[in-house]
C-alpha positions in Angstrom: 148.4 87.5 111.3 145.4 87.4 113.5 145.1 84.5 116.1 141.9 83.2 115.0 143.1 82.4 111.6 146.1 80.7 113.0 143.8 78.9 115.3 140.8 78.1 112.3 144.0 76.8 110.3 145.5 74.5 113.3 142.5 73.4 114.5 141.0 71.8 110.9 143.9 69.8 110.3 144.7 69.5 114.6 141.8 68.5 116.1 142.0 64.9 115.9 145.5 64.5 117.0 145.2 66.5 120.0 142.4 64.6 121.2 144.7 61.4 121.0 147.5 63.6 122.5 145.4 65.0 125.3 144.0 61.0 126.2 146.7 60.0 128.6 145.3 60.0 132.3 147.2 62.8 134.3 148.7 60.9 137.3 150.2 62.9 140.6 153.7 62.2 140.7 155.9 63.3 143.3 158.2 64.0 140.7 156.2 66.4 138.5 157.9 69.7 140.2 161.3 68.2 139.1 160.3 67.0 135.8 158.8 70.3 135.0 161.8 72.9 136.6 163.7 70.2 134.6 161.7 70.6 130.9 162.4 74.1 131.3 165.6 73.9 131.5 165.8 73.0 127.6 168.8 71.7 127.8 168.0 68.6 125.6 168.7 66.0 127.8 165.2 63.9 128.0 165.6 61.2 130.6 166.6 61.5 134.4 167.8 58.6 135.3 171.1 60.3 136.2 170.0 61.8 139.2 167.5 58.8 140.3 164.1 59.1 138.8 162.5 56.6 135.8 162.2 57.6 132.6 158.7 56.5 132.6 158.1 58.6 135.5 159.6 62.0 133.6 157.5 61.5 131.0 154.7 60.9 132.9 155.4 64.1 135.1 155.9 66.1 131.6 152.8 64.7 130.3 150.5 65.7 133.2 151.9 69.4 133.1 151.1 69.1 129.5 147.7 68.6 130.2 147.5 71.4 132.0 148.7 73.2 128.9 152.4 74.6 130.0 154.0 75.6 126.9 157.3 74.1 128.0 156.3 70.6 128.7 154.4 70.6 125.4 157.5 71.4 123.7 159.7 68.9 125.2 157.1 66.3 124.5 156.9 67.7 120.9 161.1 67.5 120.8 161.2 64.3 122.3 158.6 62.3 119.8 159.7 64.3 117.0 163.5 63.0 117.4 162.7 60.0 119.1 164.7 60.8 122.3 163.4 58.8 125.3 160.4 57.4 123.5 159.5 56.0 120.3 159.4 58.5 117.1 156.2 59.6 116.7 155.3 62.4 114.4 151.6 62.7 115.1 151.8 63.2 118.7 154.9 65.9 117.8 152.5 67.7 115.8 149.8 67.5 118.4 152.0 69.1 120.6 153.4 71.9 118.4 149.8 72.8 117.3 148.3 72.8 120.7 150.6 75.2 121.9 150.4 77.5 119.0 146.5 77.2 119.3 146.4 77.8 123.1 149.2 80.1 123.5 149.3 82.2 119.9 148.5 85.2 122.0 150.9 85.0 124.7 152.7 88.6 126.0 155.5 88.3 123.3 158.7 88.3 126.1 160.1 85.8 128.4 160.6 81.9 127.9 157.5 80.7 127.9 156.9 83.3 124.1 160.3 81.7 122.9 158.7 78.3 122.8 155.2 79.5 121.5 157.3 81.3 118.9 159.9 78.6 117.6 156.6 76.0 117.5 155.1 78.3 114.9 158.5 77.7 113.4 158.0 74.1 114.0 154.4 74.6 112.0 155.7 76.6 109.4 158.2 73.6 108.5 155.3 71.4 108.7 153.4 73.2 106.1 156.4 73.9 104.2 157.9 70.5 103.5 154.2 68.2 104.3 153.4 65.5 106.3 151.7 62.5 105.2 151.8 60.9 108.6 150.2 64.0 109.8 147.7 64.1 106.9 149.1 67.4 105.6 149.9 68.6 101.9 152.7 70.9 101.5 151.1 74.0 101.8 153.3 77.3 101.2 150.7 80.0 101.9 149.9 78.3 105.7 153.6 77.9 106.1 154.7 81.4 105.5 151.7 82.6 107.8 152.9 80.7 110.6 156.6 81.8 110.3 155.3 85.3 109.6 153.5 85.3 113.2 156.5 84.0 114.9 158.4 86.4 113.2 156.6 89.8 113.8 154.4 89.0 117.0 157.1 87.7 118.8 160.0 88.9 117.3 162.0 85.6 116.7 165.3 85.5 115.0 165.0 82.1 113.4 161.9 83.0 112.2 162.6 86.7 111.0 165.7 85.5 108.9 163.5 83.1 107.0 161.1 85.7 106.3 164.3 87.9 105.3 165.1 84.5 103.0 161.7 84.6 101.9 161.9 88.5 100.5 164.3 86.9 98.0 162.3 84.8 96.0 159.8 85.3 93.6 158.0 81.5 95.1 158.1 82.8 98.9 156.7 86.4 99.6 158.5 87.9 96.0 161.7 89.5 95.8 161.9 92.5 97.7 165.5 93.4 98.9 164.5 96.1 100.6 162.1 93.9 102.8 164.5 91.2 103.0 167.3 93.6 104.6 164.8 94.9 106.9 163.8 91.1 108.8 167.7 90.2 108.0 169.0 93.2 110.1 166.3 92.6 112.8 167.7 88.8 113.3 171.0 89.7 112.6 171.0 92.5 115.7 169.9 89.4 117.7 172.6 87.5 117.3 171.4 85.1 114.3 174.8 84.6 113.2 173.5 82.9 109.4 171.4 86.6 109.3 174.5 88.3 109.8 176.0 86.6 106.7 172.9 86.8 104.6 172.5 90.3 105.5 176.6 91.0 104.7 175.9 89.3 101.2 173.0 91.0 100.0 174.8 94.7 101.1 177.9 93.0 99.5 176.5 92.1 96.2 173.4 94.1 96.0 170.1 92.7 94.1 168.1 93.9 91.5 167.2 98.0 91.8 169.1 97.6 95.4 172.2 98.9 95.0 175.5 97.1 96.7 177.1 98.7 99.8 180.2 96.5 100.2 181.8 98.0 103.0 178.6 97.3 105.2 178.3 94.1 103.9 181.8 93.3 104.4 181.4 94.3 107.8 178.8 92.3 108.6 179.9 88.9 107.3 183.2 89.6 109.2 180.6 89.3 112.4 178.7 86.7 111.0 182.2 84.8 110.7 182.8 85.4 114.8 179.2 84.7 115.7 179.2 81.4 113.8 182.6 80.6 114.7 182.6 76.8 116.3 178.9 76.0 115.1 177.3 73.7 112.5 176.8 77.1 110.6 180.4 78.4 110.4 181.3 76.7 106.6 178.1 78.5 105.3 178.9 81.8 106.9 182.8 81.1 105.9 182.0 80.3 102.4 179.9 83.8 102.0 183.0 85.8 103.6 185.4 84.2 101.2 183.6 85.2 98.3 183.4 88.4 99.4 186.9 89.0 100.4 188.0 88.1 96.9 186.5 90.8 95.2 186.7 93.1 97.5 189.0 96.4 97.1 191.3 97.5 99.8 189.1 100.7 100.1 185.9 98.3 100.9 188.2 96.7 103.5 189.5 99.7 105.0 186.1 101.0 105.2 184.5 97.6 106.9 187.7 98.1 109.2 186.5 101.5 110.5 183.2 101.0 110.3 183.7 98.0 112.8 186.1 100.1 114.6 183.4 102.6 115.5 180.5 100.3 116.9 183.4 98.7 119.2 186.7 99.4 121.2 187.7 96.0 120.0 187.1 94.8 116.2 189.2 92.1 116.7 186.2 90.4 119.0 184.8 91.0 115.7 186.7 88.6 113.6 187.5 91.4 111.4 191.0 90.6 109.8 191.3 92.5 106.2 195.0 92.0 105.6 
């Protein structure tokens, strides 16, 4: 996907609300080197009144380094309206924010932090596009929506978005059913660490899908990692439920082969998660 069709796409439906976005007068704030080391932190906290500055004067810091269009300020602007965190809920100016970094930034050198945000606010689009937003004054629109994931996905290399393209590969209303495609961008999150890749990945080798025939012991093996990766987070009963399935159909030789398979990509299977018995 080329960046002038990402930015002809943005900018139709965009333009407006960045001007609005872009309106605030920059201020110098003694503050601004804080609030910006402090935005790129990520860590989601959005006010810093716990070490002694105003809110008012964060945001203000944020917003003049988002005028100077730094990706990371943009984003934790975009965050912060889109959740309401620190400021009113305002899903206009989040858009704003999202599209004007994919629009300025859609070409930026696809490593390092500053890519990871340009990358998961293409995500951000694609949702836009995906579900519609009649604040925003856009129609669902599928087509725009897997574009924007695809950029994210194979310019930059996310995880996030690459398992949704995987998702997408399995359904004849996203890119078609290919499961040969779908276990290509599933592996490639899944090798990063995407922990609901790993289990989607595990299940389709598990079970198979259409003309793509089932390797259980691979897939076995790879929702027993999925099951340690997602261990402790909000996607552990999803990953869980995908194990269990498989572990009740599964024949002690799948078992014993996910065993030594694990075995032989580590000294340690049991950092794994991988219990057969």
């Amino acid at each position: 996907m080329g960046e002038r069709s990402i930015m002809r796409t943005l900018s139709h439906v965009a333009i407006a609300v960045l001007t609005v976005c872009a309106a605030a007068p920059a201020q110098a704030q003694t503050a601004i080197d804080a609030a910006s080391d402090f935005a790129r932190s990520m860590d989601g906290i959005t006010s810093m009144d716990s070490i002694g500055v105003p809110n008012d004067t964060f945001i203000s810091a944020l917003e003049s380094d988002a005028e100077a269009g730094r990706p990371l300020a943009l984003w934790q602007l975009g965050t912060m309206y889109e959740n309401g965190e620190g400021v009113d809920k305002d899903p206009v100016k989040a858009f704003g924010y999202y599209s004007q970094i994919a629009i300025q930034h859609a070409d930026t050198a696809p490593k390092g932090l500053e890519a990871d945000i340009v990358a998961r606010s293409f995500v951000k689009l694609g949702d836009y596009f995906r579900e519609g937003a009649p604040e925003v004054g856009l129609k669902q629109d599928p087509v725009e929506s897997h574009r924007m994931l695809m950029h994210a996905a194979s310019y930059f290399g996310d995880a996030e978005a690459q398992y949704r393209v995987g998702l997408l590969y399995q359904q004849e209303d996203g890119l078609g059913v290919s499961p040969t495609l779908s276990a290509r961008w599933l592996q490639a999150a899944a090798s990063k660490g995407h922990c609901l890749a790993q289990a989607g990945l595990g299940n389709l080798l598990f079970n198979g899908m259409d003309s793509y025939p089932p390797r259980p012991a691979e897939g076995l093996m790879w929702l027993n990692v999925a099951h340690n990766t997602c261990l402790g987070t909000v996607d552990q009963a999803v990953a869980d439920d995908m194990l269990n399935r498989a572990l009740s159909s599964a024949s002690p030789e799948d078992r014993a082969a996910a065993q030594a398979m694990a075995s032989a990509s580590t000294s340690n299977s049991v950092e794994l998660g991988i219990e057969f018995n």
